[in-house]
C-alpha positions as MATLAB code, in Angstrom:
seq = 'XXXXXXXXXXXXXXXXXXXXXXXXXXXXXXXXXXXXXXXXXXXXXXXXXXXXXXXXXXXXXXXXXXXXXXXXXXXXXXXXXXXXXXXXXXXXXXXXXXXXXXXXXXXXXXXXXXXXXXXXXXXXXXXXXXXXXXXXXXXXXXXXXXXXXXXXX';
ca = [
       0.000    0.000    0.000;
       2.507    2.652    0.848;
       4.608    1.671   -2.321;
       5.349    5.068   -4.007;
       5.506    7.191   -0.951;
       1.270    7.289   -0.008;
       0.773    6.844    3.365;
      -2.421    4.943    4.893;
      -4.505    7.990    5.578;
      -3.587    9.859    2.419;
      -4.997    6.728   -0.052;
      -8.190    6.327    2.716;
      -8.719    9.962    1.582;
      -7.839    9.325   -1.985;
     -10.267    5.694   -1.786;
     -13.406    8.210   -0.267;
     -12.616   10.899   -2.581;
     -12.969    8.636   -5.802;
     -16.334    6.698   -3.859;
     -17.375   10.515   -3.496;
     -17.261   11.054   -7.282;
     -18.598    7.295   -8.307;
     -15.498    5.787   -9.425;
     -16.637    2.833   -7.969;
     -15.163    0.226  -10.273;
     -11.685    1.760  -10.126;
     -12.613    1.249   -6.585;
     -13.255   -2.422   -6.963;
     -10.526   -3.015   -8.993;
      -8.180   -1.889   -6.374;
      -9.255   -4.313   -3.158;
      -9.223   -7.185   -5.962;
      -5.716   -6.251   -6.502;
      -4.761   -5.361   -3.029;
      -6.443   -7.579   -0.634;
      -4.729   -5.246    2.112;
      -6.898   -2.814    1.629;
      -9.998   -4.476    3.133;
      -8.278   -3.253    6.324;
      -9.721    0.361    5.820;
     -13.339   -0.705    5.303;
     -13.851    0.206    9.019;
     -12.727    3.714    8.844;
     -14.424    4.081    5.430;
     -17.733    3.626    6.346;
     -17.597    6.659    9.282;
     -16.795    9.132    6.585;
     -19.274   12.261    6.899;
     -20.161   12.101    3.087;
     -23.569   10.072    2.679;
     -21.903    9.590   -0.882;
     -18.626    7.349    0.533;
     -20.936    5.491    3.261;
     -22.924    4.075    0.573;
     -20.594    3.734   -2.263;
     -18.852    1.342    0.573;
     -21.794   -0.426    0.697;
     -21.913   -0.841   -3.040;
     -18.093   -1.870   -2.817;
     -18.927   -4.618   -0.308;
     -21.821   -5.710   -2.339;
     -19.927   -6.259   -5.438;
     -16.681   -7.690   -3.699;
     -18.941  -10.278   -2.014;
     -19.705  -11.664   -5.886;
     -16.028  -10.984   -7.480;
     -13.947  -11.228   -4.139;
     -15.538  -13.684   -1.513;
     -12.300  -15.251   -1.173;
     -10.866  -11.718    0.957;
     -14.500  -10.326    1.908;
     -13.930  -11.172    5.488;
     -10.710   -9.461    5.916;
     -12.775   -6.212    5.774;
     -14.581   -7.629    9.421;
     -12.206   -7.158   12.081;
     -12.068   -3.523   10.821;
     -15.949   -3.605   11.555;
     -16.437   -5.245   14.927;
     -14.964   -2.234   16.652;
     -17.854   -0.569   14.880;
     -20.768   -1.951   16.653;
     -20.135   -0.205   19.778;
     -19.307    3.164   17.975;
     -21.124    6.127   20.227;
     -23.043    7.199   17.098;
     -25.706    5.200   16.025;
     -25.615    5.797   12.135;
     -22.004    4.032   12.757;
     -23.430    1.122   14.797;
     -25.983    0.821   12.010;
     -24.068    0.696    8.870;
     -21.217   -1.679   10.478;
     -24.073   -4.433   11.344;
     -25.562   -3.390    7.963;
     -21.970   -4.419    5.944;
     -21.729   -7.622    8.354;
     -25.062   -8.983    7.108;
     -23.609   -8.801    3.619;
     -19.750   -9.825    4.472;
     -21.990  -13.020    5.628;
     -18.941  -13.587    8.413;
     -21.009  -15.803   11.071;
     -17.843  -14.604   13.051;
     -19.951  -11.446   13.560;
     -23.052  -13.271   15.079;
     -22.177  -12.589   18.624;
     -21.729   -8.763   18.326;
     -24.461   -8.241   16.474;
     -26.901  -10.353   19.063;
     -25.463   -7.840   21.321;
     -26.809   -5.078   19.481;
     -30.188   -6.847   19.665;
     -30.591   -4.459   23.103;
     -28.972   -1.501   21.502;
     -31.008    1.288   22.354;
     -32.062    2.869   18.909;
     -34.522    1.229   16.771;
     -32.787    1.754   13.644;
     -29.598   -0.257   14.833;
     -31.812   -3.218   16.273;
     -33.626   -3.227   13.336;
     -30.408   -3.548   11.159;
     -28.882   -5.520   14.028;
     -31.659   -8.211   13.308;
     -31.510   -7.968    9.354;
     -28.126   -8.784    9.673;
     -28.285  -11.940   11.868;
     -30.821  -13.487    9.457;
     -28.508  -12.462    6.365;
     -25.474  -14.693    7.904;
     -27.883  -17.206    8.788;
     -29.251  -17.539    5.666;
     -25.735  -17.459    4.190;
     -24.918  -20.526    6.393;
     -27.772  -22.266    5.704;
     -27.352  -21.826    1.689;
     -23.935  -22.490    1.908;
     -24.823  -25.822    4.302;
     -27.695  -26.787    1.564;
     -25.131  -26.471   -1.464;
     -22.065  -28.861    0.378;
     -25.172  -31.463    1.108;
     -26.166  -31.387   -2.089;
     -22.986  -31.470   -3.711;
     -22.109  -34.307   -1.583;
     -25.078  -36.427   -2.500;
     -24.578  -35.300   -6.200;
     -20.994  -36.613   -6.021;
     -22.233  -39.741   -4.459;
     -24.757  -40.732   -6.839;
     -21.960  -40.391   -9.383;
     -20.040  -43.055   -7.701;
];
C-alpha cells in the first residue's frame, strides 16, 4: 500500500474521494488487486459524506460476488464498529456484516439486539438473518454437492 511514498490515511482519503465522485469500479478493482486494503473498510464507512458510506456499501456488495475469497478481511475492521457512540455508525457496520456473511460477527451483532435505537436493532436483526441464511445456503449447497458426487459413484 505505501509503495510510491502514499501513506495509509492519504490513499483512505484518496479511496473516499474517488467513492465521493462514483469511481466505484476503479474502486473495486483496487481491493481485488490489493487484498490489504480491506483493512480500511472500518474507517471508510464513518466518513461524513452520505456519498462514501454508501458507495462502501456498493463496494462490499460487489466484492462479495467478485472477491468472496478476501471479503472477510474487511470484518475485524468492523467489529470495533458496533459499539461506535453514534448510532448511524453502529448501524451501517451491522448493515456491511449482514452482507460480508462472516457468522464470526453473530455474537456482536446479538449484542446489538438491546442496543437502544430502533434503527440499529432493526439492522442488528436484518443482519443476523442475512449470515444465517448465508450458512444455511452455503450448508444446503455442500449437502447437495455431496449427494450429487455420491450418486456419481
Amino acid at each position: 500500500m505505501d509503495q510510491r511514498g502514499t501513506t495509509d490515511s492519504e490513499l483512505k482519503m484518496m479511496v473516499a474521494d474517488y467513492m465521493e465522485a462514483g469511481f466505484l469500479e476503479n474502486i473495486i478493482d483496487m481491493f481485488r488487486h490489493d487484498s490489504g486494503l480491506y483493512s480500511m473498510i472500518g474507517d471508510l464507512i464513518q466518513d461524513e459524506r452520505v456519498r462514501v458510506r454508501i458507495g462502501i456499501t456498493a463496494l462490499i456488495e460487489e466484492l462479495k460476488a467478485c472477491d468472496a475469497a478476501n471479503i472477510s478481511d474487511a470484518v475485524p475492521s468492523l467489529l470495533p464498529l458496533l459499539s461506535h457512540e453514534a448510532a448511524v455508525v453502529r448501524g451501517d457496520a451491522s448493515n456491511l456484516l449482514g452482507i460480508i456473511g462472516n457468522d464470526k460477527a453473530l455474537h456482536y451483532l446479538e449484542n446489538l439486539l438491546k442496543d437502544p435505537d430502533e434503527n440499529v436493532r432493526l439492522l442488528a436483526k436484518e443482519a443476523i438473518a442475512d449470515i444465517r441464511e448465508a450458512l444455511s445456503t452455503t450448508c444446503a449447497d455442500h449437502c447437495l454437492n455431496h449427494v450429487l458426487s455420491s450418486a456419481q459413484e
